[in-house]
RODO-2510 file (C-alpha; in nm, 4 decimals, decimal comma):
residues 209
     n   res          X          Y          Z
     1     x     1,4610     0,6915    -4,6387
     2     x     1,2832     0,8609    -4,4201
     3     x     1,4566     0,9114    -4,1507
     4     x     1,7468     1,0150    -4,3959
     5     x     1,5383     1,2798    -4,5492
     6     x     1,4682     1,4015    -4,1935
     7     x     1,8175     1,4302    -4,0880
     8     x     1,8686     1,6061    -4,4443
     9     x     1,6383     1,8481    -4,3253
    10     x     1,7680     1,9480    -4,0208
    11     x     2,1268     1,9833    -4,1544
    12     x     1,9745     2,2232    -4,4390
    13     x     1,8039     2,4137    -4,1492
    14     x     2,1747     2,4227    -3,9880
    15     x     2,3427     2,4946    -4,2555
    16     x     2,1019     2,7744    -4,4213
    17     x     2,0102     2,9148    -4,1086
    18     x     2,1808     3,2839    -4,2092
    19     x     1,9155     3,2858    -4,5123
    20     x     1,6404     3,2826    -4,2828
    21     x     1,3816     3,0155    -4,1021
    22     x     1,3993     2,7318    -4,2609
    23     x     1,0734     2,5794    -4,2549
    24     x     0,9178     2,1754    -4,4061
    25     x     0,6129     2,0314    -4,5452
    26     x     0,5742     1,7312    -4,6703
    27     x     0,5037     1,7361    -5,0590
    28     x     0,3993     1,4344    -5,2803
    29     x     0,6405     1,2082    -5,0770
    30     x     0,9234     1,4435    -5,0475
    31     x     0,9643     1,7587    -4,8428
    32     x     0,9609     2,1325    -4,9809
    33     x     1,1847     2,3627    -4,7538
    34     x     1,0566     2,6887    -4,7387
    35     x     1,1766     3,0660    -4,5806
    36     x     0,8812     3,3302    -4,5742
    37     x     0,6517     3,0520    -4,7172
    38     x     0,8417     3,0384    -5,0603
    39     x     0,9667     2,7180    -5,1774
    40     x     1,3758     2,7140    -5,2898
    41     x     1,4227     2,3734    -5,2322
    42     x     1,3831     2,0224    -5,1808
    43     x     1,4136     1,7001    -4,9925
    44     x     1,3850     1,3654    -5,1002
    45     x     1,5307     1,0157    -5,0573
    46     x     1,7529     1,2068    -4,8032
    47     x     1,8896     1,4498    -5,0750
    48     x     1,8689     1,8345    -5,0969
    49     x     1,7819     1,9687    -5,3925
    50     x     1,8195     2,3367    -5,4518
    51     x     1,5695     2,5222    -5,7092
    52     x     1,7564     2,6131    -6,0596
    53     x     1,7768     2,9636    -6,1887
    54     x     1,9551     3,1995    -6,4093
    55     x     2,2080     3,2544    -6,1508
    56     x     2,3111     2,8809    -6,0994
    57     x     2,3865     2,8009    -6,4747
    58     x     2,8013     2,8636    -6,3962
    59     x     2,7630     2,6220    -6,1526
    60     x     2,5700     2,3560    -6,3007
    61     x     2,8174     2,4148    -6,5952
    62     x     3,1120     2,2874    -6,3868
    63     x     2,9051     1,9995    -6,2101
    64     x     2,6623     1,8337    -6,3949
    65     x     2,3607     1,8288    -6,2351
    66     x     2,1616     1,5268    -6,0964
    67     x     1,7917     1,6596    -6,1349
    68     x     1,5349     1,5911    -5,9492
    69     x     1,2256     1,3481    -6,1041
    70     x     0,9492     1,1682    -5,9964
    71     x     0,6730     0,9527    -6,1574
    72     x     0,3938     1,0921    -6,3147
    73     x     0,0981     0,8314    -6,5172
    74     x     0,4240     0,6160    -6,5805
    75     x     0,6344     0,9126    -6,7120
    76     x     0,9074     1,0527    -6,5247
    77     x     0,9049     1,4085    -6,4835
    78     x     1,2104     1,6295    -6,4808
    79     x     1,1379     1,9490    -6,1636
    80     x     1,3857     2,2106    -6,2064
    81     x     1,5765     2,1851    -5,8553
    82     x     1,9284     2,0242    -5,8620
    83     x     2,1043     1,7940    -5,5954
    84     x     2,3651     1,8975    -5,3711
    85     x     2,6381     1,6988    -5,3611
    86     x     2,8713     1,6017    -5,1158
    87     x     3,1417     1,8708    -5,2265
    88     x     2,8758     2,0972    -5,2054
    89     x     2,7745     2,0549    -4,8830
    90     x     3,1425     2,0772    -4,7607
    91     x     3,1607     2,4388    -4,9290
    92     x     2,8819     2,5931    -4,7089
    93     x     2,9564     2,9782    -4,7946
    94     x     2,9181     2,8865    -5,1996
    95     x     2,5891     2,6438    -5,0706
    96     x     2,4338     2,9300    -4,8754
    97     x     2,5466     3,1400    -5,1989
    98     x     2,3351     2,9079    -5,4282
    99     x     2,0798     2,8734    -5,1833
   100     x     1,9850     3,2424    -5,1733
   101     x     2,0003     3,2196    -5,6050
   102     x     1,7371     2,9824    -5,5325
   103     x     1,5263     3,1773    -5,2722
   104     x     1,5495     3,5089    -5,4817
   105     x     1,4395     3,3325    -5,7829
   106     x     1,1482     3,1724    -5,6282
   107     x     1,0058     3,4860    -5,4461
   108     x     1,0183     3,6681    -5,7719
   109     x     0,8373     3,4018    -5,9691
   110     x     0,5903     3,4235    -5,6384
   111     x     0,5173     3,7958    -5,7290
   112     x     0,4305     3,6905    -6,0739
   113     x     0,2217     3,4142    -6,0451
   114     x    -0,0735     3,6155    -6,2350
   115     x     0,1101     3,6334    -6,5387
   116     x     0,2065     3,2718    -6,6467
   117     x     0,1707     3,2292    -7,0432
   118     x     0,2390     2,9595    -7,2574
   119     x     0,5599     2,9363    -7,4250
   120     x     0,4100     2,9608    -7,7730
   121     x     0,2826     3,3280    -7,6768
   122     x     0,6461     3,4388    -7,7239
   123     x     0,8604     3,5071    -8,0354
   124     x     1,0559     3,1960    -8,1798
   125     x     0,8682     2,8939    -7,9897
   126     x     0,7327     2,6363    -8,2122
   127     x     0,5203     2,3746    -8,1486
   128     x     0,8124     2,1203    -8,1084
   129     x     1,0367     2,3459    -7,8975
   130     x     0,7553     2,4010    -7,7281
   131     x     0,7340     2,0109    -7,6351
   132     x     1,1308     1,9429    -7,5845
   133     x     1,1303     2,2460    -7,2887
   134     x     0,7770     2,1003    -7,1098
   135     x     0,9588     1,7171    -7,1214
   136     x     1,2660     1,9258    -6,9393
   137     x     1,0223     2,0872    -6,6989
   138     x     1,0092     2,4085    -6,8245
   139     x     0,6222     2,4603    -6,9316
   140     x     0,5448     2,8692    -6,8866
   141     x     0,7000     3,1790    -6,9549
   142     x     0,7416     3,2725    -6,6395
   143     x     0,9633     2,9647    -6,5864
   144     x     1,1772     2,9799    -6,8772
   145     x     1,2337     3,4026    -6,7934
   146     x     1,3527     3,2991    -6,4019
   147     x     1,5947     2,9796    -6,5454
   148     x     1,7355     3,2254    -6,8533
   149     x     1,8007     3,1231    -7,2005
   150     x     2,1348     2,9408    -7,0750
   151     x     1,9709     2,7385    -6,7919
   152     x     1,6937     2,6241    -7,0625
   153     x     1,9442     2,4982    -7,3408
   154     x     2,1672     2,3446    -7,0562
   155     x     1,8823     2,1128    -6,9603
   156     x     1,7505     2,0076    -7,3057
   157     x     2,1493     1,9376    -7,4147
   158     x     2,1511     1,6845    -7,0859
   159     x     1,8222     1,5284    -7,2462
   160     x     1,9459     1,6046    -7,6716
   161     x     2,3246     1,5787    -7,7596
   162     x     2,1859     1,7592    -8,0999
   163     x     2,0640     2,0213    -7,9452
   164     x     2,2565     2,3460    -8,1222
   165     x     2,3560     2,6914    -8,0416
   166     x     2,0602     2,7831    -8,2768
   167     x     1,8170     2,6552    -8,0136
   168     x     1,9974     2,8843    -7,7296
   169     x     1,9547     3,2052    -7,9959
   170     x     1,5407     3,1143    -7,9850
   171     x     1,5710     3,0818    -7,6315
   172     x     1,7228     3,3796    -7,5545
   173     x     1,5221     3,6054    -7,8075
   174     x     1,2617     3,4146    -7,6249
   175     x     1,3389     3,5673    -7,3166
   176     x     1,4024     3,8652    -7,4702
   177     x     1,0388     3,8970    -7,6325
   178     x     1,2154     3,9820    -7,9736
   179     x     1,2707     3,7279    -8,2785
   180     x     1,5628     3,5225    -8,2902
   181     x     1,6553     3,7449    -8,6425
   182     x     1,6762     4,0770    -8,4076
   183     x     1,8861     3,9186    -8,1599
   184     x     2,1770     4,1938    -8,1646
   185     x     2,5233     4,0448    -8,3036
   186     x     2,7090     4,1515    -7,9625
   187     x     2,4727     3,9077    -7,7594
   188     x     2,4768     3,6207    -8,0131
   189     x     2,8441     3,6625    -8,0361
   190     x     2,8618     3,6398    -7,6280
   191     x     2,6169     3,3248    -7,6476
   192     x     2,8941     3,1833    -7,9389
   193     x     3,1924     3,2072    -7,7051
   194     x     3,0155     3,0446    -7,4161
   195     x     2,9174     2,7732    -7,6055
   196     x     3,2832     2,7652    -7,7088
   197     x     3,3787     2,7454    -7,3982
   198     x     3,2143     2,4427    -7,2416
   199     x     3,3374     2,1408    -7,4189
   200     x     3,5068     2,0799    -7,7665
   201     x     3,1725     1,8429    -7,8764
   202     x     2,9369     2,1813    -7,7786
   203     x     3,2145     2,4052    -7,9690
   204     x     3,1630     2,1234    -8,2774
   205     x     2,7895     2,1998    -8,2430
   206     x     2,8033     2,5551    -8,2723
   207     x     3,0033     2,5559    -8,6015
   208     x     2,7241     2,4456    -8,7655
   209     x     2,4733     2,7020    -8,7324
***
């Protein structure tokens, strides 16, 4: 696997090259790639793995992603970077595309480091939603503000089929900073149709709120 991983790398390097140097470290058994010392991706088990953000929610959408997880005192853990696939890889302008999402999103998280608060610190976070975004790798503010509302409710409907649009109205007053009750009725209508618009089960869902 290793040697896969490596050639992984150096195709990403290839590949990305337009985005900048693409630089490797080795990371808890995997590799973080890295341009101007800020992490957007990941190797491992001679797979790429691109960081998730607001941005990439149309694509995940369309291709379910394959997240990457690791071991953790006998849990696994859910990160929030996604693996390129092989159809992917053979679109490189919509790759290097995602890859800059990925890039942009991480330096801005970079420049706010300082100001990581827990979830519960904003408006409409329980305890228990709390819990359901940590288990889906999403465990600070600043996290859940880079991903979007979208992103979040994506990954906890891969882990919860009963997951509703409800939860994506907390999330995105969340992100917001306003309760789920001010949410204006243009952007809860907007959130509605996308819902709408993914699958007839999700549609289902959002009848019911």
């Amino acid at each position: 696997m290793k040697n896969l991983s490596y050639d992984r790398i150096y195709k990403s390097q290839e590949y990305l090259a337009s985005l900048g140097r693409v630089n490797y470290r080795s990371l808890f058994g995997s590799y973080s790639l890295t341009i101007s010392d800020t992490v957007f991706a990941m190797v491992a088990d001679g797979e790429l793995y691109l960081r998730a953000c607001e941005q990439s929610v149309q694509y995940c959408v369309k291709h379910t992603p394959r997240w990457l997880t690791f071991m953790k005192k006998g849990r696994l853990v859910m990160l929030n970077y996604y693996r390129v696939d092989e159809s992917l890889w053979q679109d490189q302008q919509q790759l290097i595309r995602l890859s800059r999402y990925s890039l942009d999103a991480a330096l801005k998280e970079k420049k706010s480091l300082g100001r990581k608060y827990r979830l519960r610190d904003l408006p409409n976070i329980t305890y228990h939603l709390e819990s359901l975004l940590n288990e889906a790798g999403i465990k600070d503010v600043s996290t859940l503000r880079i991903l979007g509302a979208k992103m979040c409710w994506l990954r906890l409907k891969q882990m919860n089929q009963h997951i509703t649009v409800k939860i994506l109205y907390l999330l995105e007053g969340a992100v917001q900073d306003i309760h789920e009750a001010a949410l204006p009725v243009v952007r809860r209508q907007e959130l509605a149709v996308w819902v709408e618009s993914l699958t007839p089960d999700l549609a289902l869902l959002a009848s019911f709120d």
